[in-house]
C-alpha positions in Angstrom: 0.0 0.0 0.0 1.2 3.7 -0.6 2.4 5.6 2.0 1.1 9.4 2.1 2.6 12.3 3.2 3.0 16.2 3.7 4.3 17.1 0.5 6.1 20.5 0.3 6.2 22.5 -3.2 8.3 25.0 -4.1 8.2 26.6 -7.8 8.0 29.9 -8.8 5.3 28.7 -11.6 1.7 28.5 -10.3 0.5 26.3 -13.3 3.3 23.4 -12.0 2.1 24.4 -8.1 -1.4 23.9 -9.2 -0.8 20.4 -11.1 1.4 19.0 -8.5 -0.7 19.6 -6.3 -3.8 18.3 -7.4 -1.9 15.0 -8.9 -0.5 14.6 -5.5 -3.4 15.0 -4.0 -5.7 12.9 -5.7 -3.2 10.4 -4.3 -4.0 11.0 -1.1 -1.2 13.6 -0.2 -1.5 16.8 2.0 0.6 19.3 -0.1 1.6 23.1 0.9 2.8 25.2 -2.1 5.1 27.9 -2.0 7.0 30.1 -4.8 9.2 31.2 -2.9 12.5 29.5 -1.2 12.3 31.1 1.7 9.3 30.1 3.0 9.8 26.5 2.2 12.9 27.0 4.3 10.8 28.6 7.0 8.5 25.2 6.9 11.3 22.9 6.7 12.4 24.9 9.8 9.4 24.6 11.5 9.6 20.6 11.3 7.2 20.5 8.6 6.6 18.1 5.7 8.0 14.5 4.9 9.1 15.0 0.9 10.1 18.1 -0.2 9.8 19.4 -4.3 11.8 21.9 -4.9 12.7 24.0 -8.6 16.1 24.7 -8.6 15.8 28.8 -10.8 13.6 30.5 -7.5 13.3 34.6 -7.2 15.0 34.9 -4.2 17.4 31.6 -3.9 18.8 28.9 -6.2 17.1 25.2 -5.2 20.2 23.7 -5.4 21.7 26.1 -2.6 19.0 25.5 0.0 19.2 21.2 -0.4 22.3 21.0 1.7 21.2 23.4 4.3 17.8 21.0 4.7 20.0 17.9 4.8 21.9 19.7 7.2 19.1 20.5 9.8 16.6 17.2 8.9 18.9 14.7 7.4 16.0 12.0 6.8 13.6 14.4 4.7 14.3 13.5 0.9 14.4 16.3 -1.5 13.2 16.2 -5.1 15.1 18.5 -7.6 13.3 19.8 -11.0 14.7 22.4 -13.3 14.3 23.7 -16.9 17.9 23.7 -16.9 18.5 20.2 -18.3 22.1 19.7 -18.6 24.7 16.8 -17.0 26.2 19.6 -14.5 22.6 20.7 -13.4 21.7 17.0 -12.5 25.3 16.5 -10.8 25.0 19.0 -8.5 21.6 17.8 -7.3 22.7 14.6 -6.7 26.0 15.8 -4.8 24.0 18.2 -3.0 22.0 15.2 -1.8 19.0 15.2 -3.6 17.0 12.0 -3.8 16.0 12.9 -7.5 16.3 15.3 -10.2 13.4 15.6 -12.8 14.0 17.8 -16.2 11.2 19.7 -17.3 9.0 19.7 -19.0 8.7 16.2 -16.7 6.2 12.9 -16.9 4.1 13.7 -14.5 3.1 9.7 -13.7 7.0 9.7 -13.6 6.7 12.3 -10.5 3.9 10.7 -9.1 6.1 7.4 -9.3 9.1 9.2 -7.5 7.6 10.9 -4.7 6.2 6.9 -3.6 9.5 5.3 -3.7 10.6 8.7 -1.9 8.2 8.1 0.8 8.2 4.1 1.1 11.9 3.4 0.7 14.6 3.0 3.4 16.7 5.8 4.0 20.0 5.2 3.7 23.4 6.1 4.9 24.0 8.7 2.2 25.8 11.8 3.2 26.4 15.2 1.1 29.4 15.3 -0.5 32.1 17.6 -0.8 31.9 19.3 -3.5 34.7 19.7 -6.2 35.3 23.3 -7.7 34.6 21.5 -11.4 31.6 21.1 -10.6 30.7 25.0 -10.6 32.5 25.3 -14.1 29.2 25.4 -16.8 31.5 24.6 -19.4 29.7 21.5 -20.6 31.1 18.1 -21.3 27.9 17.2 -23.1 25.3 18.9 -25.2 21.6 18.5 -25.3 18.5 18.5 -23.9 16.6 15.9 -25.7 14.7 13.4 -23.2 17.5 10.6 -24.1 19.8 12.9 -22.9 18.4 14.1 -20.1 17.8 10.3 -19.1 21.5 9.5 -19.9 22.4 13.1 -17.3 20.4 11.1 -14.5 22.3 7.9 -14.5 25.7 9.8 -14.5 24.6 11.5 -11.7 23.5 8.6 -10.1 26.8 6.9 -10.8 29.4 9.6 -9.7 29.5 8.6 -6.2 30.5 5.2 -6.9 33.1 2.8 -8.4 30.5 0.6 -10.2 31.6 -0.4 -13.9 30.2 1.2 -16.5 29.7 0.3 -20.1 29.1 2.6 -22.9 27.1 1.5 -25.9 26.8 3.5 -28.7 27.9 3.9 -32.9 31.2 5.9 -33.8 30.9 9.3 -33.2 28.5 9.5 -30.7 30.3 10.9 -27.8 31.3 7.7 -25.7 34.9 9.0 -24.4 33.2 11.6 -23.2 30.8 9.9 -21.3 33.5 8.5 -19.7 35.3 11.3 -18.8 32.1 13.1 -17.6 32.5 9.7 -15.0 35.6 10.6 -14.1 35.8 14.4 -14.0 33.0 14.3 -11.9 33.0 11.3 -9.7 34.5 10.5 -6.7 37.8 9.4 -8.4 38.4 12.6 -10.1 41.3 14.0 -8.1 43.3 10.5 -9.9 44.3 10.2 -13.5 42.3 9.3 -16.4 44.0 6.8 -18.6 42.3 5.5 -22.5 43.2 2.9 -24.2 41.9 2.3 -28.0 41.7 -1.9 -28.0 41.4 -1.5 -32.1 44.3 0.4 -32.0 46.6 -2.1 -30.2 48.5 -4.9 -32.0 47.1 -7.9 -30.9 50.7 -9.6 -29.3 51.3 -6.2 -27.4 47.7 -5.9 -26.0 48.4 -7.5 -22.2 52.1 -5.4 -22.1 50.3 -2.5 -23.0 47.4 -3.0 -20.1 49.8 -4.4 -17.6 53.3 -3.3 -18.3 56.3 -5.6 -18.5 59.7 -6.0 -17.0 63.0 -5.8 -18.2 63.7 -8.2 -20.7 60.4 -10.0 -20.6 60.6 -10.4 -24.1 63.2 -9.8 -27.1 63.3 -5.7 -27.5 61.5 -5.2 -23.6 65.1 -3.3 -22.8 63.3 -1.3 -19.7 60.5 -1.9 -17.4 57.6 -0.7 -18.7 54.1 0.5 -16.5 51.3 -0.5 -18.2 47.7 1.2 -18.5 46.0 0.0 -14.9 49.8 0.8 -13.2 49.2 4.5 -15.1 45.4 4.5 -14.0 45.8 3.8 -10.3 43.5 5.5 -8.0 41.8 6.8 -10.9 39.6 5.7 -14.2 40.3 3.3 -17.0 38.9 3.4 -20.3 39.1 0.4 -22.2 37.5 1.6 -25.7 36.6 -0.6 -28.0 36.1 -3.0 -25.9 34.7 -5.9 -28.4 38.4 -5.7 -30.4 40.0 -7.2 -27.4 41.4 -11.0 -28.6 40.7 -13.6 -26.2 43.7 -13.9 -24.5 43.8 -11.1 -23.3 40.2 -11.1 -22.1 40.9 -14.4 -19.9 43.6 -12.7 -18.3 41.1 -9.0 -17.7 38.8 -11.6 -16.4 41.1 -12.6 -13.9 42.4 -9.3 -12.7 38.5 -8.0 -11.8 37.6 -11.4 -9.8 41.0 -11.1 -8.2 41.5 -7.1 -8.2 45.2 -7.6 -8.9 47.4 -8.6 -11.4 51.5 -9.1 -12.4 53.2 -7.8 -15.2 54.4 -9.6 -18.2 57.5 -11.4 -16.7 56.8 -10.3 -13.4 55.8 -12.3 -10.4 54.8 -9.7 -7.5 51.1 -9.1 -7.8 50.2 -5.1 -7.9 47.0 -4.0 -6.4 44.6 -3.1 -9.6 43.0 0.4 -8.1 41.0 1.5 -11.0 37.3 2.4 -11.9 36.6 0.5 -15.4 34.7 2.3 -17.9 34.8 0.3 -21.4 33.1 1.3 -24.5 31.8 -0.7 -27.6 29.5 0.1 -30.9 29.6 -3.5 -31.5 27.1 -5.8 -30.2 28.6 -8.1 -27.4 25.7 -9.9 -27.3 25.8 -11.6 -30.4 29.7 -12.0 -29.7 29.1 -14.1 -26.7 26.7 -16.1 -28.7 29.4 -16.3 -31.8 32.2 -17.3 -29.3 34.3 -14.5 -29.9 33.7 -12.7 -26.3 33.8 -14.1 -22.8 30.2 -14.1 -21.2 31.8 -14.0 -17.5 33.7 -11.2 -19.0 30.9 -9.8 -20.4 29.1 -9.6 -17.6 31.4 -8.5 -15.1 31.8 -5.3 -17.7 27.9 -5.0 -18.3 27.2 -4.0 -15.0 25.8 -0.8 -15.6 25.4 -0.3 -19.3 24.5 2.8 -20.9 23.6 3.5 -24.5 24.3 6.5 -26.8 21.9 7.5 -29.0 22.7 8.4 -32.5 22.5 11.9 -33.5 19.6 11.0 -35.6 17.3 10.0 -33.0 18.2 13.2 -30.8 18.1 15.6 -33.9 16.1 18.2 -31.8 20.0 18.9 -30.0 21.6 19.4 -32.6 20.9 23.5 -32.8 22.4 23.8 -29.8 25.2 21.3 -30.7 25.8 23.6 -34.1 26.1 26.6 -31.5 28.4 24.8 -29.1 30.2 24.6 -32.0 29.9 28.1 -33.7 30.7 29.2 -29.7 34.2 26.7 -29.6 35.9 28.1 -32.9 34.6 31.5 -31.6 36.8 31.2 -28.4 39.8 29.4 -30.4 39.9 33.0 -32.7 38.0 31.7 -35.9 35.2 34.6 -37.2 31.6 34.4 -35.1 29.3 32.9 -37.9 25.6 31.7 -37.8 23.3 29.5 -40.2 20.3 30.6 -41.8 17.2 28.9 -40.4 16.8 26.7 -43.2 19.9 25.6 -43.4 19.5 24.6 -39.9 16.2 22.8 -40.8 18.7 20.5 -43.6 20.8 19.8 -40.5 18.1 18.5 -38.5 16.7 16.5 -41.4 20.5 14.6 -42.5 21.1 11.2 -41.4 24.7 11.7 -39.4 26.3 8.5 -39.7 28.9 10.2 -38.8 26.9 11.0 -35.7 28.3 14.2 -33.8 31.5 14.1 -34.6 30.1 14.4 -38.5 28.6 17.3 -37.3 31.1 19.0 -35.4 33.5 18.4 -38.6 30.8 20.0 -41.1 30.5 23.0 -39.3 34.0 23.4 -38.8 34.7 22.8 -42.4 31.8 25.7 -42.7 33.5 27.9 -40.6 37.3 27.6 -42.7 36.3 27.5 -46.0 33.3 30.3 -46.5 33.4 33.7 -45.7 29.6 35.1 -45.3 28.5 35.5 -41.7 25.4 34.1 -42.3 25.5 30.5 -43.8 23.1 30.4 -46.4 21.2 26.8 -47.3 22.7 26.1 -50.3 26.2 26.4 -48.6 25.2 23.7 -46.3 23.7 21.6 -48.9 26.6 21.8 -50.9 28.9 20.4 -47.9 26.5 17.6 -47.2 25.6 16.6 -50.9 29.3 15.2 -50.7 28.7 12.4 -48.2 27.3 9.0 -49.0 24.3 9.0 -47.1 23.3 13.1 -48.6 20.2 11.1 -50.0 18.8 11.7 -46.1 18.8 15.5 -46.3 15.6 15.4 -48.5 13.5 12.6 -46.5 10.2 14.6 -45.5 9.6 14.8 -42.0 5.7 13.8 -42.4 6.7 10.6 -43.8 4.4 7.7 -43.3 5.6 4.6 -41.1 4.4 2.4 -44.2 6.9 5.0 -46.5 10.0 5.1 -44.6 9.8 1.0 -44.0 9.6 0.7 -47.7 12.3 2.8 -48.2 14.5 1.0 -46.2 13.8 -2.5 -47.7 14.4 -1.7 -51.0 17.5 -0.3 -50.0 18.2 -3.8 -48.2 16.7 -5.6 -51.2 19.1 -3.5 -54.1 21.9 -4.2 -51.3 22.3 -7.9 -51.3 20.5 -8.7 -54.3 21.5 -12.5 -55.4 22.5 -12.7 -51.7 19.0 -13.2 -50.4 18.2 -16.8 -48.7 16.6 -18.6 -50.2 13.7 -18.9 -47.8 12.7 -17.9 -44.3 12.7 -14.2 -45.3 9.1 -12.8 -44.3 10.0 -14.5 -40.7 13.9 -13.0 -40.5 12.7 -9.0 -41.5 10.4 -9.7 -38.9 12.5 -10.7 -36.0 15.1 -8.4 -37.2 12.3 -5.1 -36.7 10.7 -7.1 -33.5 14.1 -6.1 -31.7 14.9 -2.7 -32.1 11.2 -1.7 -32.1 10.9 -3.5 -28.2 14.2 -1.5 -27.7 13.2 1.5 -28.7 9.7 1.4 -26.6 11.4 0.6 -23.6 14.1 3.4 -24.3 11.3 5.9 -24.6 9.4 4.8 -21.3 12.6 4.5 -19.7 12.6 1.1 -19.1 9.2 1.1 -17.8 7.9 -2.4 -19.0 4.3 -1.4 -18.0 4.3 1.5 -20.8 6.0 -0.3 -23.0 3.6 -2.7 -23.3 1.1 0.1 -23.4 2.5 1.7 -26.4 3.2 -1.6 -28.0 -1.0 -2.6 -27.6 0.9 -6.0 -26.0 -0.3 -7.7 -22.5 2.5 -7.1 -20.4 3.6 -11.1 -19.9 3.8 -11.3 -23.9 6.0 -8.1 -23.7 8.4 -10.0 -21.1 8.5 -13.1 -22.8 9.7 -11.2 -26.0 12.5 -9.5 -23.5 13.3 -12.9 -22.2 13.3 -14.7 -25.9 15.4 -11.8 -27.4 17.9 -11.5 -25.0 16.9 -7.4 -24.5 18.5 -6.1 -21.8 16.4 -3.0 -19.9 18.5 -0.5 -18.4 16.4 1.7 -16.3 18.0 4.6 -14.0 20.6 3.5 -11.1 19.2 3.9 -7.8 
């Protein structure tokens, strides 16, 4: 059964004071409403409430100020932070101010309802505010956007800077996974020790394990010193192992064997060394299937996967990507390159391009668009022009009120023209199936959040057939750490 409670509300917006409070209410909550921080404090003071929701942007007092000051006098009354602010730092410094949970807005408000339950009914725990780091003031942004994937991918991070727990990144080339990683590190509680990346594809296969865990003199024929390897450089800090599915098995049994035992030797050496490193690894293949193939370790696998966030691709957050061109514009700005600016339409072709490239395509274009044209103003045609030249320019002129029907169609006669004589010979009606079945499940869950009930809503499925098609296809559900 749900637990009620006093609710106090604090937003400066009496439309939001008005719907909280009758949503709350109707489930059987007492709520006070205030726009003002002050008097929430005053209340707080006073002993009252047991949950307090609190906008961070208030008249007379940021939201984010006043959270340490109430865990400071009542320790066991949760706080829930919303803002209009949606960026990573914004949801950082709620949770290192001690917030229970931050909410973007425009927020879901069975999402809110959802919250302030778990905030009532759960167990408090032994969670002090943390001291904070002077980065974390700095609103120079390690990543850009405010789309909801975003804003889901801001909460986890915050959720995941005060601990050690491994981390991996999912996500095509491009799409920002290093810095994920660093966001990890630069704000987490190992950000005072080095951040050391290591590019597996980029290794030679036979130097792989000398490279992660160094080597001593004369180990092998041209090992003429002794050499620290990557978890050596990385102690008491973060190690990114990108590209993770390139590692060869070898050197995967051997990984395997420094996280169960949390220390290692080096090649040629016999006294173990204490491995005191956060692992973040990265991948834009699909383990999964590698496990299945052979070609990746599932204990491995799972002792990486143990908190795994996905990147979207640029094409499925295309609503950042105006504030992504400005970021831009704004960066070659500050390094002395000329202020420039695109013309809306040309900003309309961005939106509407396909980025396989993802954003590192797009930081490249406009970069190329700030060297090689003069004109303040970037006209359309300019932009056109740049983007006509890469393979996939065939996207820039896909209509945005394109049917479901049209753009599947589209995409099988592409397959279709692609393989041709390669086609099996039978079995095809049920494979195209299966093969949209997955992502379409994927894609549900990613836009409820993981939230298998609305899932199944928004599918029209009953909610067992829904987890039976998780279970069958091996989908893996990644809702918020808690």
């Amino acid at each position: 059964m749900m637990r009620t409670g006093n609710i106090l509300i604090a937003d400066d917006d009496r439309a939001i004071r008005t719907v909280l409070s009758q949503a709350l209410g109707r489930q059987g909550h007492t709520v006070q409403t205030t726009g003002t921080a002050s008097t929430l404090w005053q209340w707080v003071s006073d002993g009252a409430g047991d949950l307090v929701i609190t906008d961070v942007v208030m008249p007379d007092e940021n939201g984010l100020d006043l959270i340490p000051r109430i865990k400071k006098l009542r320790p066991n009354l949760r706080v829930i932070a919303m803002s209009a602010q949606n960026t990573l730092l914004t949801a950082v410094k709620a949770t290192e101010r001690g917030a229970f949970e931050y909410l973007p807005k425009p927020f879901d408000l069975r999402e809110l309802v959802s919250v302030v339950e778990r905030a009532l009914s759960e167990p408090q725990g032994s969670a002090s505010v943390a001291e904070l780091d002077p980065r974390i003031e700095d609103e120079r942004l390690p990543l850009i956007g405010r789309s909801p994937a975003m804003q889901e991918i801001y909460r986890v991070l915050a959720r995941l800077m005060g601990t050690d727990l491994t981390v991996m990144v999912y996500g095509e080339s491009g799409t920002g996974k290093e810095l994920v990683s660093r966001a990890l590190h630069d704000y987490g509680k190992r950000r005072h020790g080095p951040f050391v990346a290591i590019n597996m594809a980029a290794i030679p296969r036979e130097l792989i394990e000398s490279e992660l865990f160094g080597h001593e003199k004369g180990a092998f024929t041209g090992a003429s010193n002794r050499y620290a390897g990557r978890f050596e450089q990385a102690s008491g800090g973060t190690l990114f192992l990108d590209e993770i599915g390139d590692m060869p098995l070898e050197a995967q049994t051997r990984l395997l064997r420094v996280l169960q035992e949390g220390e290692y030797t080096t090649v040629g050496g016999r006294t173990p060394i204490k491995a005191d490193v956060r692992i973040v690894t990265a991948t834009h293949r699909d383990l999964r299937q590698m496990v299945r193939q052979g070609l990746f370790r599932e204990d491995l696998y799972y002792r990486l996967n143990v908190v795994p966030i996905r990147l979207p691709p640029l094409r499925e957050r295309s609503e950042d990507i105006p504030e992504l061109v400005r970021h831009f514009f704004a960066q070659a700005q500050d390094e002395g390159l000329p202020a420039k600016s695109l013309e809306s339409d040309a900003l309309d072709d961005l939106k509407r391009y396909r980025w396989p490239g993802n954003v590192r395509e797009l930081e490249n274009v406009v970069r190329r668009l700030i060297a090689l044209y003069s004109q303040e103003i970037i006209s359309r045609d300019v932009v056109r022009a740049e983007l006509s030249d890469s393979p996939a320019d065939e996207s820039i002129g896909v209509p945005a009120d394109e049917s479901l029907g049209d753009a599947v169609e589209r995409h099988l006669r592409d397959y279709f023209m692609a393989h041709g004589e390669a086609l099996p010979a039978s079995g095809l009606y049920e494979r195209i199936l299966h093969e949209v079945e997955r992502p379409l499940i994927e894609l549900s869950l990613s836009a409820t959040r993981g939230n298998q009930i609305r899932a199944a809503k928004l599918l029209g499925l009953n909610r067992n057939t829904l987890r039976k098609k998780i279970r069958d296809l091996d989908i893996q559900v990644v809702r918020g750490v808690k």
